[in-house]
C-alpha positions in Angstrom: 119.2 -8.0 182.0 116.8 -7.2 184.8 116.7 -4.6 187.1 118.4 -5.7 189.8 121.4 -6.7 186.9 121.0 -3.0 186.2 121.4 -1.7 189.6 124.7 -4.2 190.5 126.6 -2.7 187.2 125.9 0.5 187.7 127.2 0.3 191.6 130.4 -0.6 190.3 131.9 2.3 188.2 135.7 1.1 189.0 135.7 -2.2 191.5 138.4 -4.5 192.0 137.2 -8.1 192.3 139.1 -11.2 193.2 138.0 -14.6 192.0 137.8 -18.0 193.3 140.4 -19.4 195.7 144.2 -19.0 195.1 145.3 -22.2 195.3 149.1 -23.2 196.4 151.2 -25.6 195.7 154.7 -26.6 197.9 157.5 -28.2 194.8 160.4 -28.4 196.5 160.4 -26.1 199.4 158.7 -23.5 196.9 154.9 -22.0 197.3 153.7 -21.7 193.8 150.4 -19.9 193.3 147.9 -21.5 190.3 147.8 -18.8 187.7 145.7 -15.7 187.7 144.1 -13.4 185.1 143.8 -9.9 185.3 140.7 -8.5 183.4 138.7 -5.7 183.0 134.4 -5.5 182.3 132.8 -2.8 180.8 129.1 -3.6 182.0 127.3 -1.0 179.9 129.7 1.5 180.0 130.7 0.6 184.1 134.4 -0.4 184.3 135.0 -3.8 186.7 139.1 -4.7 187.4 138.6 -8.1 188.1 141.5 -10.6 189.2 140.0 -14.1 188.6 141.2 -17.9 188.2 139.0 -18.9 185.6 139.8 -20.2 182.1 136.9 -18.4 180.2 134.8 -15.5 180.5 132.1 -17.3 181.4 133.5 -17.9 184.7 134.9 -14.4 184.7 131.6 -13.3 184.9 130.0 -15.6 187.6 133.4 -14.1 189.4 132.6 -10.4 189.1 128.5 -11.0 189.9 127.4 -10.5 186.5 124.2 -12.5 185.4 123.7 -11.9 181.6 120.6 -12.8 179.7 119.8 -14.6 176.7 119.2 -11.0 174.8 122.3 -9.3 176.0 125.6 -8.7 174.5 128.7 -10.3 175.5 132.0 -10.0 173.4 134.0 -12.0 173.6 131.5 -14.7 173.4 130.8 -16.5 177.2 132.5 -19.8 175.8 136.0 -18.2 175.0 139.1 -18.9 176.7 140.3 -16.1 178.8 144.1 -14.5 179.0 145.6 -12.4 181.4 144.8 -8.6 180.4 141.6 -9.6 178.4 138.6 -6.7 178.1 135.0 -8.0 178.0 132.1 -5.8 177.1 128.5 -6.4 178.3 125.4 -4.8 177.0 122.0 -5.4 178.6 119.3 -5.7 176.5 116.5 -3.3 177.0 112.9 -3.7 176.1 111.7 -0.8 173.7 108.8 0.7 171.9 109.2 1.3 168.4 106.3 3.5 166.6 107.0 3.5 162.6 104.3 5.5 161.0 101.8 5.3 163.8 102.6 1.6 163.8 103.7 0.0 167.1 105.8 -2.7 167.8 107.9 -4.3 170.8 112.0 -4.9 170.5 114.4 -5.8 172.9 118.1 -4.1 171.9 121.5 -3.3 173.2 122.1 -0.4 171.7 123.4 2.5 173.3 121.6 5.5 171.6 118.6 5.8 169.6 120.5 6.0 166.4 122.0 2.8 167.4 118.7 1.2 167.8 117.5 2.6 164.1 120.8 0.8 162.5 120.3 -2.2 164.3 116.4 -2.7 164.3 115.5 -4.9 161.0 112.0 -3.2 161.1 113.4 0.6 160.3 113.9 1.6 157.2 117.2 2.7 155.7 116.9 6.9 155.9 114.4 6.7 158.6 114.3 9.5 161.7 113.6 9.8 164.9 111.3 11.9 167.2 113.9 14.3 168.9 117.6 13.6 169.6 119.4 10.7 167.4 122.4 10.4 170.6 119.9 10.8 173.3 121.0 7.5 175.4 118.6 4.5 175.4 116.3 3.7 178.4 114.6 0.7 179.4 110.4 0.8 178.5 111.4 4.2 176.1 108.9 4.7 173.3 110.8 6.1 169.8 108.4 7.6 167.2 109.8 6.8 163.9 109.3 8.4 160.5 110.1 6.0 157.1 111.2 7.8 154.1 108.8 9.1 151.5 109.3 9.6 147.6 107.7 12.9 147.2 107.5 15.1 144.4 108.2 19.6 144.8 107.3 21.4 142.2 108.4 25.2 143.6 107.4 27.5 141.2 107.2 25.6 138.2 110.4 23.6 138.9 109.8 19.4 140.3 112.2 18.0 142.2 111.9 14.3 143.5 113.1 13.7 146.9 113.1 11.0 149.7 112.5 12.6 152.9 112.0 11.1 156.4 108.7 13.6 157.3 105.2 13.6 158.4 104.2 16.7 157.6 104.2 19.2 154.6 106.2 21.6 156.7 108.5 18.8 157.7 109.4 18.5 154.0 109.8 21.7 153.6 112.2 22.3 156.7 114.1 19.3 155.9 114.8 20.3 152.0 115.9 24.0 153.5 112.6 25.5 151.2 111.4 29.0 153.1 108.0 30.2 151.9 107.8 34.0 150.8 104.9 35.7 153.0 101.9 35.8 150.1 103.4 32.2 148.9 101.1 29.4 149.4 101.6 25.8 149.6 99.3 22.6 148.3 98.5 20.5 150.8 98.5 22.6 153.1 101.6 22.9 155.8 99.9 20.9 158.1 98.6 17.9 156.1 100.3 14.3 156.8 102.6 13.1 153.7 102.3 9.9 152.0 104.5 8.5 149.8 104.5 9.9 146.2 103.1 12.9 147.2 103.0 15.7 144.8 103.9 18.8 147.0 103.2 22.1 145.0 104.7 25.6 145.7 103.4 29.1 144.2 105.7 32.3 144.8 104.0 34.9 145.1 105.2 38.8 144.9 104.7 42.1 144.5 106.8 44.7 143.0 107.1 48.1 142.6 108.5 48.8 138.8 108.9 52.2 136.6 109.7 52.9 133.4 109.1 56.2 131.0 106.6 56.2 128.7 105.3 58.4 125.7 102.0 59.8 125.7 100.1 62.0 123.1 97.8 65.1 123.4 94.6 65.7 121.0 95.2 67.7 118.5 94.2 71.9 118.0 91.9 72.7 115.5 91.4 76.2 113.7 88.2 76.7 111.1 89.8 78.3 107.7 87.8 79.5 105.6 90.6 79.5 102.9 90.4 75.4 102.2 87.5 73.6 101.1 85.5 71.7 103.7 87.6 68.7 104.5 90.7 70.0 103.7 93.2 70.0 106.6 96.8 70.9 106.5 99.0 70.0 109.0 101.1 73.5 110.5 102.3 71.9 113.5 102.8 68.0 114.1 102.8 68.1 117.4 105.4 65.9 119.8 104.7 62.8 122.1 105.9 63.9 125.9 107.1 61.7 128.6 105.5 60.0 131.7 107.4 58.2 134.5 104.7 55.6 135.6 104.9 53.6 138.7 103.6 50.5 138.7 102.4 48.0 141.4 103.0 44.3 139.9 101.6 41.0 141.2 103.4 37.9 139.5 102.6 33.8 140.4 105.9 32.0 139.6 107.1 35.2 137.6 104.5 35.3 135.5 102.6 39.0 135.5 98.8 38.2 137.2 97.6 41.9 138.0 99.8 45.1 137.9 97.8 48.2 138.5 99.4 52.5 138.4 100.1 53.5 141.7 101.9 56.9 140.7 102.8 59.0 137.4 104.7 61.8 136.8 105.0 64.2 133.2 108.6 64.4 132.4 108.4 66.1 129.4 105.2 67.6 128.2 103.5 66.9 125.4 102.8 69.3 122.4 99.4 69.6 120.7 99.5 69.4 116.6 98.2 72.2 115.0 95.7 71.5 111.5 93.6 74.0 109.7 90.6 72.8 108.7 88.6 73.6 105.6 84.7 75.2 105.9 84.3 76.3 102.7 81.3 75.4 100.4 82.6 72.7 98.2 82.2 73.7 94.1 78.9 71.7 92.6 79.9 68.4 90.4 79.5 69.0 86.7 76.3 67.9 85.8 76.9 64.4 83.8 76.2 64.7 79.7 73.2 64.5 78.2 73.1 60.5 76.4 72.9 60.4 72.8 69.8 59.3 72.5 68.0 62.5 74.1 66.9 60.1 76.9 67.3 62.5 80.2 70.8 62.9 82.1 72.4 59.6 83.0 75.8 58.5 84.5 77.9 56.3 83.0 79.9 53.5 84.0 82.2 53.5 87.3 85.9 54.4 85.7 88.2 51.8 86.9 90.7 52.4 89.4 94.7 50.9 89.6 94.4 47.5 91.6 96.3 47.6 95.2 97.5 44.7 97.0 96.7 44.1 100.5 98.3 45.0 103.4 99.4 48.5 102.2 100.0 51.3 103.9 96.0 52.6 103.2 94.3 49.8 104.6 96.3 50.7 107.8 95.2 53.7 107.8 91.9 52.8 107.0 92.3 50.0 109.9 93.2 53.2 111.9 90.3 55.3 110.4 87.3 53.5 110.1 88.4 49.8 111.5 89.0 48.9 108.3 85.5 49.4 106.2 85.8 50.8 103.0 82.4 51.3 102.8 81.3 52.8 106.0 79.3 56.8 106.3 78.6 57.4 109.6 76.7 60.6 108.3 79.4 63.1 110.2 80.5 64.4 107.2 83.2 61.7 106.4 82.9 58.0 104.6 84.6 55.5 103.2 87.3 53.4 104.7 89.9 56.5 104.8 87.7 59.2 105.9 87.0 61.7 103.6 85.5 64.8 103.9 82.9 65.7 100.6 84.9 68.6 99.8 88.2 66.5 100.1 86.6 63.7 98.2 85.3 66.1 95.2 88.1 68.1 95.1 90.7 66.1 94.4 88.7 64.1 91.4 86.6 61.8 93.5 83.8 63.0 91.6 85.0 60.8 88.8 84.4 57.0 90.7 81.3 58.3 92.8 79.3 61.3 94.2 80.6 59.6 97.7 83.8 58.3 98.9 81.8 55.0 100.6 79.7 54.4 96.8 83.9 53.9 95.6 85.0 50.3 95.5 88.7 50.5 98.2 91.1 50.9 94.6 89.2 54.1 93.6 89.5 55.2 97.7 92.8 55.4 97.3 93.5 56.3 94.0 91.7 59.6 95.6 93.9 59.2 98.6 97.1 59.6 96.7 96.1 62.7 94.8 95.2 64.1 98.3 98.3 62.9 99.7 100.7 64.1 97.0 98.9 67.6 97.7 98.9 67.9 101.5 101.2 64.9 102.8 100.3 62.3 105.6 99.4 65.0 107.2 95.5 64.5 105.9 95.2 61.8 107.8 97.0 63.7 110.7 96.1 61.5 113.9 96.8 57.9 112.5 99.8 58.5 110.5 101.3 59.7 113.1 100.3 56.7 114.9 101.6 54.5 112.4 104.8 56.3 112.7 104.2 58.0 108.8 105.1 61.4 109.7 
């Protein structure tokens, strides 16, 4: 319809009309009038009380002034015979402006609202939106933005979902799936980046945390000289005890996994108690001087005596893992060797002497063949640091 079609309809909200000529007849004496039809038009949404001789609604709406286009909506249809009390709807057709996907294209429509003219227009996609208000009436030369569906793939945090979603932006996604970002979270493409259809969208949560938890700690141990043992004897009078520390810490995790944590405060709940060893300074005794040989040659020592195979993994090579990172044949010149530490005097006084003048010259079976003799004398407490450590003592 045009705009003058427009203006007549709308300057009729409730107007009663009367058709044609009312014809009479005379039978008999009698004035008979031709039959008349009371009907009512809705012309877009205008109401029209129109009394009218005509036989269909065609000429019911040449009667009430109604021109109707080629485009608009009649129902019933122009052509149908008309009856007394008979409602006839008209819809103008309105030239629009559709915009899918930055796409433009013309269409003439009836419908009333814009989510009328999304279910009626071939072009739109099922699912499709529209810029602003869905019920916001249509007007005449009004331009709709539309948005198609997208397949789109969210992976928040580790966990995809696959989605259709009517948006143009990242942050449209998001709003439209009901997603809210944390403050440190961040988002791939960015919020702001147009979205095309299988777009991979991906999400990391981000957060920091406060956590604490008790922990044990140790203290090094106190050393006294005696002059009582032989040098690199220790006995143990004290063991000592691990104290307690509430430690705050500040942690960082991507997706719950732990990325950086760092101690932001810590606290001694129950202090810890220093063990206690005396330690040997006495001159060892001098090794017996090996026999003269038979044959009057000079002094010479004989063959290495074999020591008790071991299997590995026992409890020595973890204390030689904990001594001297595992190396059996190690002097670092301080005054102990070999893989478990021994002091000379240790090492000579408790048989040593019988394998080799030094713990590291002893293959790791005659180590701890020694180390047996020195633990069945003094206890774990010989090695007092890493069996306690290893939980020995």
């Amino acid at each position: 319809m045009t705009d003058n079609r427009n203006t007549l309809a709308t300057s009729m909200p409730l107007k009663v009309a009367t058709g044609g000529v009312l014809a009479s007849l005379v039978v008999g004496g009698v004035a008979v009038a031709a039959t008349q039809k009371n009907v009512v038009l809705d012309v877009n949404g205008e109401r029209i009380e129109l009394a009218t001789l005509s036989q269909d609604v065609e000429g019911a709406l040449n009667d009430a002034g109604v021109e109707v286009g080629e485009n608009d909506l009649v129902a019933p249809a122009p052509s149908q015979q008309l009856a007394s009390s008979s409602e006839i709807t008209v819809r103008s057709a309105k030239p629009v402006a559709l915009v899918i996907d930055g796409e433009s294209q013309q269409a003439s429509t009836t419908a009333e609202t814009v989510d009328e003219l999304l279910a009626q227009s071939p072009a739109v996609a099922a699912g499709a939106r529209a810029e602003g208000d869905g019920s916001e009436p249509v007007r005449a030369n009004m331009t709709v933005k539309v948005t198609s569906p997208k397949i789109v793939a969210i992976d928040e945090g580790g966990e995809v979902t696959y989605a259709a979603v009517a948006a143009e932006t990242v942050a449209d996604v998001l709003s439209q799936r009901g997603i809210e970002l944390g403050e440190d979270d961040t988002v791939t493409p960015g919020l702001d980046e147009r979205v095309s259809d299988a777009q991979r969208i991906t999400i990391e949560k981000k957060t920091t945390d406060t956590e604490t938890e008790e922990e044990s700690y140790s203290v090094d141990a106190e050393y006294t000289d005696d002059e009582s043992l032989a040098e690199g004897e220790e006995v143990v009078d004290d063991p000592g005890e691990d104290g307690v520390k509430e430690i705050t810490r500040e942690v960082s995790k991507v997706n719950g996994e732990v990325v950086d944590e760092k101690i932001v405060d810590e606290k001694v709940v129950q202090e810890a108690r220093p063990a206690k060893i005396r330690r040997g300074v006495a001159a060892p005794q001098p090794a017996a001087p090996a026999p003269q040989g038979s044959n009057g040659g000079g002094q010479q020592q004989g063959p290495s005596k074999p020591a008790p195979a071991v299997a590995g993994g026992s409890v020595w090579d973890a204390i030689a893992q904990c001594e001297s990172g595992g190396d059996w044949s190690i002097n670092t010149g301080n005054g102990y060797s070999g893989g478990l530490q021994f002091a000379q005097g240790t090492w000579l006084g408790h048989g040593g002497g019988e394998f080799a003048p030094q713990a590291h010259l002893a293959t790791r079976e005659q180590q701890i063949a020694v180390a047996e003799r020195v633990q069945a004398s003094q206890g774990w407490g010989a090695w007092p640091a890493c069996t306690a450590k290893l939980g020995l003592r």
